[in-house]
N, C-alpha and C positions, 0 to 999 in steps of 0.2 A: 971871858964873859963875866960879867959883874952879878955878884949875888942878887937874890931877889930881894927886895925890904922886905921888913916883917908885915907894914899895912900892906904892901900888893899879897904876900900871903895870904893873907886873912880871907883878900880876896877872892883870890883865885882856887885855892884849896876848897872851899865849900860847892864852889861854878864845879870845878873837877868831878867834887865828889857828887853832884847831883847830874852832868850828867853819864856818868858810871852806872848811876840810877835809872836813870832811864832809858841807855842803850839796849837791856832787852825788851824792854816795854816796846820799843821802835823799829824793834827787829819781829816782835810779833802783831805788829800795827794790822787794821782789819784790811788795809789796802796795800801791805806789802807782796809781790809777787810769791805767788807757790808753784808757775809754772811759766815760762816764754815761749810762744807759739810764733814762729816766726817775726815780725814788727808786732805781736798784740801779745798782751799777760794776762792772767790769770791769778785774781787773788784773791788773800785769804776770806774776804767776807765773801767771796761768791762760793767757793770749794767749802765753805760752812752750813752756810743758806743751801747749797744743793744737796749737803747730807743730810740736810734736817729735813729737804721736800724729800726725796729718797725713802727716807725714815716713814715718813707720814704715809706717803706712799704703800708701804711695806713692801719694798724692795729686798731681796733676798741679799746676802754676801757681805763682801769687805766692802761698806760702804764709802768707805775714804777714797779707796784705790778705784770705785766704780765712778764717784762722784769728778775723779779729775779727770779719768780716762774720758766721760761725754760732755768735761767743758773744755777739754783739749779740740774735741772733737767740733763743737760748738763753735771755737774760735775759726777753725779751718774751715768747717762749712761759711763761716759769715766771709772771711776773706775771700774765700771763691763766691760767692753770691754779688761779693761788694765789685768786681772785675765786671760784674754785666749788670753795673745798677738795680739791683734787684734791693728792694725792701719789704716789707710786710705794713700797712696801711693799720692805721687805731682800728677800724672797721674790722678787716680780717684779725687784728689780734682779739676783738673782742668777741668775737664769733668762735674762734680758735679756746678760747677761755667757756665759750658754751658747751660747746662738744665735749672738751673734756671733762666740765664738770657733770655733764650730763650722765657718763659714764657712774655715778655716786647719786644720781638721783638730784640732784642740785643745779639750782641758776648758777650764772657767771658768777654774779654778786655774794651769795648765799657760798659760793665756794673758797672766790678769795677773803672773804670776814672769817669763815673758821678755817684757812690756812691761816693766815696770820696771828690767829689763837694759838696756833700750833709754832709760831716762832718762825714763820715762813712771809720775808715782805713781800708783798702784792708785785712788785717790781721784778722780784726773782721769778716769781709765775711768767710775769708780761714776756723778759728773757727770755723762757723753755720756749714759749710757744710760739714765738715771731723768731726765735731763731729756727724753729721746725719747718713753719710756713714758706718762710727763702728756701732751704735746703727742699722741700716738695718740689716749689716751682723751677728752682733749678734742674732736677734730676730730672724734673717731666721736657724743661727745655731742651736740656743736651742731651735726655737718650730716647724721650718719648717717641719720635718716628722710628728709634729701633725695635724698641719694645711695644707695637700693634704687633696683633694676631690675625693670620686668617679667617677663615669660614672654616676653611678646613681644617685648622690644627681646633679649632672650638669643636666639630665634627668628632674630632678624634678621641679629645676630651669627653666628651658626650660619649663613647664607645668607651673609652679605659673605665670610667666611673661607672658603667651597665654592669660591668665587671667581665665583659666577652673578650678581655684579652686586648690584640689590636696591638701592642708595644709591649717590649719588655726593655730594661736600663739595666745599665752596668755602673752600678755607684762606689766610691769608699765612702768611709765612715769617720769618724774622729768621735769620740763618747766621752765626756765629759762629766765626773760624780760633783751632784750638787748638796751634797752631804757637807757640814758645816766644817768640818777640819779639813775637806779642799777647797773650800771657798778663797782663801786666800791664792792658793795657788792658782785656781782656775782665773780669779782675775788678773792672776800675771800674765797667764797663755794667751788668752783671749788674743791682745791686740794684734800679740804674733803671725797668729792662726788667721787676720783679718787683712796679712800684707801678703800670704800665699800666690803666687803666679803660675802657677805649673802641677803636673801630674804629682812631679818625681817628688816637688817639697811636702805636696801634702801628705804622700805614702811616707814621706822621712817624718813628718809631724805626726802621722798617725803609729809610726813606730815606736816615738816617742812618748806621748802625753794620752793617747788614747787608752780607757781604760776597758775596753772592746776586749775577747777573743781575737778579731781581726785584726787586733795590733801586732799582731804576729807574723803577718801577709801584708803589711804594709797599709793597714786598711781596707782592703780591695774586698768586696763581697761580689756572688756569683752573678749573671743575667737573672734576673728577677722582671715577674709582669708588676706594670705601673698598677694595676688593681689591687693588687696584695700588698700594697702601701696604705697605712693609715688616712684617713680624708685629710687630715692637717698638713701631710706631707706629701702625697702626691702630687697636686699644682705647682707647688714650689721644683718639685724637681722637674713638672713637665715644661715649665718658664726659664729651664734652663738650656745652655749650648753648651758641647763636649768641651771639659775645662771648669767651668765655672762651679759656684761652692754658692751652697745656701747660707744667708743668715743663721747663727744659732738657732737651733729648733728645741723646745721646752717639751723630753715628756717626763715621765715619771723619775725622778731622783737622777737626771742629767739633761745633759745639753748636748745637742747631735749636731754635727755639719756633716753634711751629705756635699760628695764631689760627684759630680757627671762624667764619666769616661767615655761612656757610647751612648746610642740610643738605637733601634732596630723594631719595625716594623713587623709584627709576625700576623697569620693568618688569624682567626677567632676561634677560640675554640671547644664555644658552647653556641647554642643555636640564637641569632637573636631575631627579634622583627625589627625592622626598618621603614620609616620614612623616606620614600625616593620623591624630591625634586626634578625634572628634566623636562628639555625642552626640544619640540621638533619646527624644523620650518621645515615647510616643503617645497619642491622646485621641480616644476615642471620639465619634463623629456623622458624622464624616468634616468636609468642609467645609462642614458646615452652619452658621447663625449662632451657635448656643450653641459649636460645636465651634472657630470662628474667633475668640468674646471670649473663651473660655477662654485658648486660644495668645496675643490679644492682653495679657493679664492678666497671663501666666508672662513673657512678652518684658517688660513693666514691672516685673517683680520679680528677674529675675537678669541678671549681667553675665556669671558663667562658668559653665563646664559644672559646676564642684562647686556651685553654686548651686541648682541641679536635683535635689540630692538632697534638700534642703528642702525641694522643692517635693511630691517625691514619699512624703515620710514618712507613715506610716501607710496604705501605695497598695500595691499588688498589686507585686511588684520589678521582673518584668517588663515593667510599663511603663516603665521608662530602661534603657535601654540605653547604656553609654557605650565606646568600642572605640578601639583603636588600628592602622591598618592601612595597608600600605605604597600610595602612590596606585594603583600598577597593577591593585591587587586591589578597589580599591572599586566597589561596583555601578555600574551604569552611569549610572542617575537621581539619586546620593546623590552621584558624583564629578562631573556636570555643575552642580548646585545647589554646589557647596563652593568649585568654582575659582572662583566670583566672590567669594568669601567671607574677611574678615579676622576671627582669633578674636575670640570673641564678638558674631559677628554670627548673626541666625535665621533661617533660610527657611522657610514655613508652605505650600510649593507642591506635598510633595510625602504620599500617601496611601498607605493599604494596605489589605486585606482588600477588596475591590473598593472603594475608597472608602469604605469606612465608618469608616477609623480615621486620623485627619489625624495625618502625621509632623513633630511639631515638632523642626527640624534644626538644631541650631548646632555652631560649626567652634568645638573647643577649640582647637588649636594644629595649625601643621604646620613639621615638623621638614626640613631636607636629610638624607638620607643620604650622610654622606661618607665612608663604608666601610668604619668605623675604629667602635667604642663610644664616645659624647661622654661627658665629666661635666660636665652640665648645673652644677652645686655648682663647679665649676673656672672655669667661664666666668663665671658671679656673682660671683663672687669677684675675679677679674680684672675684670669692669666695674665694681663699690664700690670697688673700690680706687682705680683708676684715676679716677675721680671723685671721691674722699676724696682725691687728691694733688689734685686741679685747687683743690678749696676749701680745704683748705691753703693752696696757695701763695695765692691771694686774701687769705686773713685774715691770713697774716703779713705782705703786704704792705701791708694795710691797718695795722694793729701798728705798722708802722715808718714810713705815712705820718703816723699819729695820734701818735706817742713825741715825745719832747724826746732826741734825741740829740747825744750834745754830745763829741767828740775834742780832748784836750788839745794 
């Protein structure tokens, strides 16, 4: 190979050395990747701008390590969102930029002009909150018919919160200190803690990283009634099934995840009052045999008391009767048949008109009186929800056990 000339020197040597000069410049470029989420990246002006909204925020911890951990998260949610055409509309994002600035007392507008004061572009806002909006609708699309409640488990609710007992849980625990020299650390657990499947790992995780007594036991704490649970964390555990793990729970100087192992039904056992629901139709013969397959007939065709109205369509009205009345007041024969009684169950025992008209009895629902007007619609709400975060954090954790993530 033949020497170079001195004019190609001249050349080339200056090109060289410039860019020598700017290979780190280009390696910290604002769009160079800081993270591969399967086909989508993650860079550096986003994992910047999210620590700076973070910051402004006043987000506790290691903000770097939080900041990549929910745009990893972000990326995964939008790819699974993008598989069922799902997008978030300017309408919904701008609405979405209301609500939360609303939380600070602030318009949409009035919010993103002093984020952006704050070093935060309008754009990384639009980001957070149209990628929140898909991940909603998603999570309401794929688990929302799992996650309705009954009447009755709202029922049931309504009794744990009187404080009369009605359930008690069998949870572990994982405790987390939010004291600033494990901030670091606890951001490393976290995500771990949020791919958990099973009893066994989480008692191995709470062996581990819990900073509980009951790290000792695996986690595992004794049968406890759902009353004796703080209000914050009750619902959350009552929207759970044997298995599943709350979202991190924020109280004083840590961070709690609760595991579900059992759940068990126990008697009450303090005195309460009730609202009884129930309803009777009546049916002619009394308990004679046609009068007994008739009732056995209606008992195979409905589950609730609105089912009954089907049954009496085109029937005199006054055969259903359906009432709502506080327990003290109900008769005496209709309130000894109901206390054995879970809604939608029948009693066929009890008659009228000297026996000639068999009262088919079943219990719609019974309410506690807690002295106060419930909104039934409030407490629904509260248990979907809370059950819609459980399967969330499941499916994003599933998301990031199934991804190719890869940190340069």
């Amino acid at each position: 190979m033949k020497p170079l000339s001195r004019a190609l020197l001249l050349i080339v040597l200056p090109v060289a050395a410039l860019l020598s000069a700017l290979a780190p410049a280009a390696a910290q470029s604002p769009f160079s990747p800081v993270a591969y989420v399967n086909d989508g990246v993650v860079t550096r002006f986003e994992l910047e701008q999210r620590i700076r909204f973070l910051e402004v925020l006043g987000t506790p911890g290691d903000l770097r390590n939080e900041a990549l951990d929910r745009l990893i998260d972000d990326r995964l949610q939008s790819q699974a969102a993008a598989q069922f055409n799902l997008t978030a509309s300017d309408e919904e994002i701008a609405q979405g930029i209301e609500e939360f600035a609303s939380r600070a007392n602030l318009t949409g507008e009035q919010f993103l002009v002093e984020i952006a004061r704050a070093g935060v572009s309008q754009q990384t806002v639009r980001d957070f909150v149209a990628s929140g909006i898909v991940w909603r609708e998603l999570i309401r699309g794929l688990f929302g018919p799992r996650a309705q409640v009954t009447e009755a488990e709202i029922d049931r609710a309504l009794a744990y919160s009187s404080g009369s007992g009605g359930v008690r849980v069998l949870l572990s625990e994982i405790v987390l200190p939010t004291a600033p020299e494990f901030q670091e650390q606890v951001a490393q657990i976290l995500p771990q803690l949020r791919q958990i499947r099973s009893v066994s790992e989480f008692s191995a995780a709470a062996s581990q990283f819990s900073a509980a007594p009951s790290r000792a036991n695996g986690g595992r704490l004794k049968w406890r009634s759902i009353s004796s649970l703080p209000p914050q964390i009750a619902p959350q555990i009552l929207a759970l099934r044997p298995g599943e793990i709350t979202d991190p729970i924020q109280v004083p100087n840590a961070l709690v995840l609760f595991q579900l192992r059992d759940k068990q039904e126990v008697s009450a056992t303090t005195s309460q009052n009730y609202t009884v629901e129930f309803a009777q139709y009546f049916i002619a013969g009394g308990r004679s045999e046609e009068g007994l397959r008739q009732a056995s007939r209606i008992r195979n065709e409905v589950d609730t008391c609105d089912d009954l109205y089907g049954v009496n369509k085109g029937k005199a009205e006054d055969a259903l009767r359906i009432e709502t009345l506080p327990e003290a007041q109900l008769p005496a024969d209709i309130r000894r048949e109901l206390d054995d009684m879970d809604p939608g169950e029948v009693s066929t025992s009890l008659t009228r008109n000297n026996g000639q008209t068999l009262v088919f009895l079943m219990l719609c629902g019974r309410t506690p009186d807690l002295g106060e007007e419930v909104n039934r619609g409030d407490i629904r709400r509260e248990l979907v929800n809370a059950r819609l975060v459980s399967y969330a954090a499941s499916y994003i954790a599933q998301l990031r056990s199934d991804a190719v993530i890869r940190i340069p």
